[in-house]
TIMARKOL-233458 format. One record per atom (N, C-alpha, C): atom name; y, z, x negated. Coordinates in steps of 0.2 Angstrom, whole numbers. Layout:
BEGIN
{"CA" {Y Z X}};
...
***
This chain:
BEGIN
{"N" {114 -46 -85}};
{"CA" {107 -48 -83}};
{"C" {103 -45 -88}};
{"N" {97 -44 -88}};
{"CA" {91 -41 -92}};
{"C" {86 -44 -88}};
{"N" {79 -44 -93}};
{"CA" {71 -46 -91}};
{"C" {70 -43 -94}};
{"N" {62 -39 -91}};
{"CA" {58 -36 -95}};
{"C" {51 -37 -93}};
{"N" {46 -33 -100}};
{"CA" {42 -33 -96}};
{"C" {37 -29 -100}};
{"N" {32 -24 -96}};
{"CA" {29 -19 -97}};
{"C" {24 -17 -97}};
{"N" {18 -16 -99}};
{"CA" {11 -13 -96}};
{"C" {9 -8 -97}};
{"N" {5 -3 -94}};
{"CA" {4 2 -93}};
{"C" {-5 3 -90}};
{"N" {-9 8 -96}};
{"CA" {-14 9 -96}};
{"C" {-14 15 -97}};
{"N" {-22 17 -91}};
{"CA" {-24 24 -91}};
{"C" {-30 25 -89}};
{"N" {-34 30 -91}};
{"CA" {-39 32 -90}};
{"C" {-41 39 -86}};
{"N" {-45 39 -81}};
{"CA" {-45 45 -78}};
{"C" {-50 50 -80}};
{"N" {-53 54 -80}};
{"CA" {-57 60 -81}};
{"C" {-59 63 -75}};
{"N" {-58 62 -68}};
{"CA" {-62 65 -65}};
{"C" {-66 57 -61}};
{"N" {-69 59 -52}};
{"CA" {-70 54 -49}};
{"C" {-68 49 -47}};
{"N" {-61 49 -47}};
{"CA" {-58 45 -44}};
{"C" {-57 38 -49}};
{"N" {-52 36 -47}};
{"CA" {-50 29 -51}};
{"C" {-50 28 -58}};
{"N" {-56 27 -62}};
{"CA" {-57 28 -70}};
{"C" {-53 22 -75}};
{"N" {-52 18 -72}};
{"CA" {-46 11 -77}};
{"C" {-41 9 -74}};
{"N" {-34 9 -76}};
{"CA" {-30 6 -69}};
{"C" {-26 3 -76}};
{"N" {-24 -3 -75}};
{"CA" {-21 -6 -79}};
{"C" {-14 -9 -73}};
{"N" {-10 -12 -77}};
{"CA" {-2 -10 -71}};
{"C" {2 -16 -78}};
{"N" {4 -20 -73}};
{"CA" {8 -29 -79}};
{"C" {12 -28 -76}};
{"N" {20 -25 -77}};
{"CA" {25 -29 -72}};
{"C" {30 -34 -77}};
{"N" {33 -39 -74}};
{"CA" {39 -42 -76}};
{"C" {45 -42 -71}};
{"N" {50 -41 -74}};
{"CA" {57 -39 -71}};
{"C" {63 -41 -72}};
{"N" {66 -43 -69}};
{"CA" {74 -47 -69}};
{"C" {79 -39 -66}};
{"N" {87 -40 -71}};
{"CA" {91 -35 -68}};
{"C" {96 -38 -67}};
{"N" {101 -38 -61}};
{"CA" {106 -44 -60}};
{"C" {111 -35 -59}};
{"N" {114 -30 -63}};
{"CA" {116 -25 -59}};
{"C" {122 -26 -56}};
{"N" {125 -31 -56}};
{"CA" {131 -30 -53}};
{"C" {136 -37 -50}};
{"N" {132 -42 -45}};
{"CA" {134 -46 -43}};
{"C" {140 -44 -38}};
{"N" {146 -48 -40}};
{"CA" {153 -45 -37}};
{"C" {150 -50 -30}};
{"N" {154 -47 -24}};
{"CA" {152 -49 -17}};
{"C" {162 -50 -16}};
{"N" {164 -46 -17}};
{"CA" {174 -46 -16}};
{"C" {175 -42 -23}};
{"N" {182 -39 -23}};
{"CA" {185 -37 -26}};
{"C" {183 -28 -26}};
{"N" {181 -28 -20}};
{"CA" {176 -20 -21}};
{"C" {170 -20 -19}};
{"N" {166 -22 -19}};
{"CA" {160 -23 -15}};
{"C" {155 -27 -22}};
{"N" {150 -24 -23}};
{"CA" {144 -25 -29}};
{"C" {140 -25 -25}};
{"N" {134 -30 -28}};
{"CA" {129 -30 -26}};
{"C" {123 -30 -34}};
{"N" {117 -24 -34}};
{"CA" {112 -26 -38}};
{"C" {108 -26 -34}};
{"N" {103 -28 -39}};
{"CA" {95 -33 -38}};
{"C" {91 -33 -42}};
{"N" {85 -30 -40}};
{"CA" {78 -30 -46}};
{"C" {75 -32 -45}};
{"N" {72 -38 -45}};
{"CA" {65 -42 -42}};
{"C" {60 -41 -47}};
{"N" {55 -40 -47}};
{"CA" {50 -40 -51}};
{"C" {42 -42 -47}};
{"N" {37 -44 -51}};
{"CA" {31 -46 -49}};
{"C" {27 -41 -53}};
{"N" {20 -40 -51}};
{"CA" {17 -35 -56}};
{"C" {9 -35 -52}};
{"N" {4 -33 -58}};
{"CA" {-1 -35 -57}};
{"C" {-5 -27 -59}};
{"N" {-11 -27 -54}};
{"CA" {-12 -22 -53}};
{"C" {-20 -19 -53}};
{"N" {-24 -15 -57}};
{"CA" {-32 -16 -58}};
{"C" {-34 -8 -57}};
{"N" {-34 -6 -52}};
{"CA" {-39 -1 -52}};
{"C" {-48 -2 -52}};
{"N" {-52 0 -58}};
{"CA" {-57 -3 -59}};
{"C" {-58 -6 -57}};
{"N" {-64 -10 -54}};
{"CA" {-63 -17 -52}};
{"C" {-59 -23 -47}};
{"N" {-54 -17 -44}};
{"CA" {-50 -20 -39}};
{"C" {-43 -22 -39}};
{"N" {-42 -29 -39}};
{"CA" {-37 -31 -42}};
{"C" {-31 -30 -36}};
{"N" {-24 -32 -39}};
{"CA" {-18 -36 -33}};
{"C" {-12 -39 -37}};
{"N" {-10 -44 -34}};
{"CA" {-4 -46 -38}};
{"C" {2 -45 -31}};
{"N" {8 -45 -32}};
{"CA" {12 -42 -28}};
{"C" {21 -44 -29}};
{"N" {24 -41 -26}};
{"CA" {30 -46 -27}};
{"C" {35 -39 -25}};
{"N" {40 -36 -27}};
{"CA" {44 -29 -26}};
{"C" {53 -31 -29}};
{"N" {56 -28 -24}};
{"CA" {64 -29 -27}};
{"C" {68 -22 -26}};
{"N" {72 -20 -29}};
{"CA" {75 -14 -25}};
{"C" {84 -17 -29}};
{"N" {86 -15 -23}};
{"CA" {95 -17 -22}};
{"C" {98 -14 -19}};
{"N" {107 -11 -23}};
{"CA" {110 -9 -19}};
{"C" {117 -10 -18}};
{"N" {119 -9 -13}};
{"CA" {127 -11 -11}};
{"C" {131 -5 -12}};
{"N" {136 -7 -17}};
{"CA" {144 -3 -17}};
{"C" {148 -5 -16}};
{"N" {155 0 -15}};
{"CA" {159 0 -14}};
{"C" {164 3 -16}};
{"N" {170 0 -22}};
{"CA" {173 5 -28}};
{"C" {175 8 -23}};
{"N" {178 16 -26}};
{"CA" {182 21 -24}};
{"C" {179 23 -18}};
{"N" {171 21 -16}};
{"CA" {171 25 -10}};
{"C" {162 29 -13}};
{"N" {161 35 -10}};
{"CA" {154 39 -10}};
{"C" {147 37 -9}};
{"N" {148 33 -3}};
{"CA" {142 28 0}};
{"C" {138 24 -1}};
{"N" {135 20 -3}};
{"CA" {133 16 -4}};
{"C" {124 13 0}};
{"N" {122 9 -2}};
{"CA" {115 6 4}};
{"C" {112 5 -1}};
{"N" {106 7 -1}};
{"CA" {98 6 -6}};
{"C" {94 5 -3}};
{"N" {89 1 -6}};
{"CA" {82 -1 -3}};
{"C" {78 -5 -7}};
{"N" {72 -4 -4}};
{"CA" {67 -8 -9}};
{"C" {61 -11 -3}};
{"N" {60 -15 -8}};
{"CA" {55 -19 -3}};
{"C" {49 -22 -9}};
{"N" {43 -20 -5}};
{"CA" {33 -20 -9}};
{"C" {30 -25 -6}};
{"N" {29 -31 -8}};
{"CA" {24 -37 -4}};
{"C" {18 -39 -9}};
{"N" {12 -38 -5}};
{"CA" {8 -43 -8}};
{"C" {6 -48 -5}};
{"N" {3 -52 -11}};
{"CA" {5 -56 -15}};
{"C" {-3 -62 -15}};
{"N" {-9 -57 -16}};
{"CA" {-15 -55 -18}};
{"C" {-18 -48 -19}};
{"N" {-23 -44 -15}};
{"CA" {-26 -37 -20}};
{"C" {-31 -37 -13}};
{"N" {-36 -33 -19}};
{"CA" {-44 -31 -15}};
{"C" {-41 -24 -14}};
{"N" {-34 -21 -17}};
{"CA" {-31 -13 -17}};
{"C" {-32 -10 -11}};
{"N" {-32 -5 -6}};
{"CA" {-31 -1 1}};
{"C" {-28 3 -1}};
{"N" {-24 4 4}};
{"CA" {-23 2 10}};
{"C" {-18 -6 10}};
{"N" {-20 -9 16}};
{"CA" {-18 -14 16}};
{"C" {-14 -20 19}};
{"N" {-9 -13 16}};
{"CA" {-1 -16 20}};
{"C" {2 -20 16}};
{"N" {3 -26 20}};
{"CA" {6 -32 18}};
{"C" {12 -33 16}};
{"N" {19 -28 19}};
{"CA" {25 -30 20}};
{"C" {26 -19 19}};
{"N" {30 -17 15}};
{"CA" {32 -13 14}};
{"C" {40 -10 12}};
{"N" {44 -6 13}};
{"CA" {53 -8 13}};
{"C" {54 0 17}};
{"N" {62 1 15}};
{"CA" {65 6 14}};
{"C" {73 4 15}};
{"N" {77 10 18}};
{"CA" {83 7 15}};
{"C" {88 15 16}};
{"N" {89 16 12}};
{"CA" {93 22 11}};
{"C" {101 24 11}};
{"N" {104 27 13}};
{"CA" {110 28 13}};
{"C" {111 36 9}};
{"N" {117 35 2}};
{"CA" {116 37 -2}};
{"C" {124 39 -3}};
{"N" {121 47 -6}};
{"CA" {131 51 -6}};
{"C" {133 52 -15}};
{"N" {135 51 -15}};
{"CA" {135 52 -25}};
{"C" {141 57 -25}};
{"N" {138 62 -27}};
{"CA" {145 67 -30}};
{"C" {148 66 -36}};
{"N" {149 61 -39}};
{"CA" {150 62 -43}};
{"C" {158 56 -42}};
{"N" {163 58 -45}};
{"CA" {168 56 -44}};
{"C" {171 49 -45}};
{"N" {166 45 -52}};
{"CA" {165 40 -57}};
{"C" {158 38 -49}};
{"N" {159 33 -45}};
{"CA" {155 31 -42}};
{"C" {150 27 -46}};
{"N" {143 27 -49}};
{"CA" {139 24 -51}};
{"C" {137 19 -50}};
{"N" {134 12 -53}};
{"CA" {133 6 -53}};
{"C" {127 6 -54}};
{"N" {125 2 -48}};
{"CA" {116 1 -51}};
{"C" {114 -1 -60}};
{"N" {109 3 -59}};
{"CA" {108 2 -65}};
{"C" {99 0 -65}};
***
């Protein structure tokens, strides 16, 4: 398990969005055993968000499911807010991907 936590500022130079400030805090669980092959990770975080004067606070997790010795695996994320004056203004947003790893050392969420 890991916590973290991060912020991120920038400044624009043309017309578009001139301050955007970005607070996230984060939890890593990489690899909660489900059976003797089967791992599940988990990144839930919360994160606050300022395009010049428009704010949002939000809620996002991205998790995936393995399975030793096999290629495949299930990934997904999921974006909710929380609070934000931000647009577009989708409430509920998610994914979920099916993923091949060539590599022979099946990878662990990380």
């Amino acid at each position: 398990m890991s916590i973290g936590l991060y912020y991120l500022w920038s400044i624009g130079f043309d017309d578009s969005n001139k301050y955007t400030h970005f607070l996230v805090f984060n939890t890593s669980f990489p690899a909660i055993k489900i059976s003797d092959q089967i791992n599940f990770g988990l990144v839930p975080a919360v994160y606050y968000l300022t395009l010049d004067e428009l704010t949002g606070f939000y809620f996002t997790s991205s998790f995936q499911l393995t399975k030793s010795d096999f290629p495949f695996s299930l990934e997904g994320i999921i974006n909710k807010i929380i609070r934000s004056d931000i647009l577009p203004d989708r409430k509920f947003v998610w994914n979920i991907s099916l993923v091949y790893s060539f590599s022979k050392q099946y990878q662990q969420f990380q």
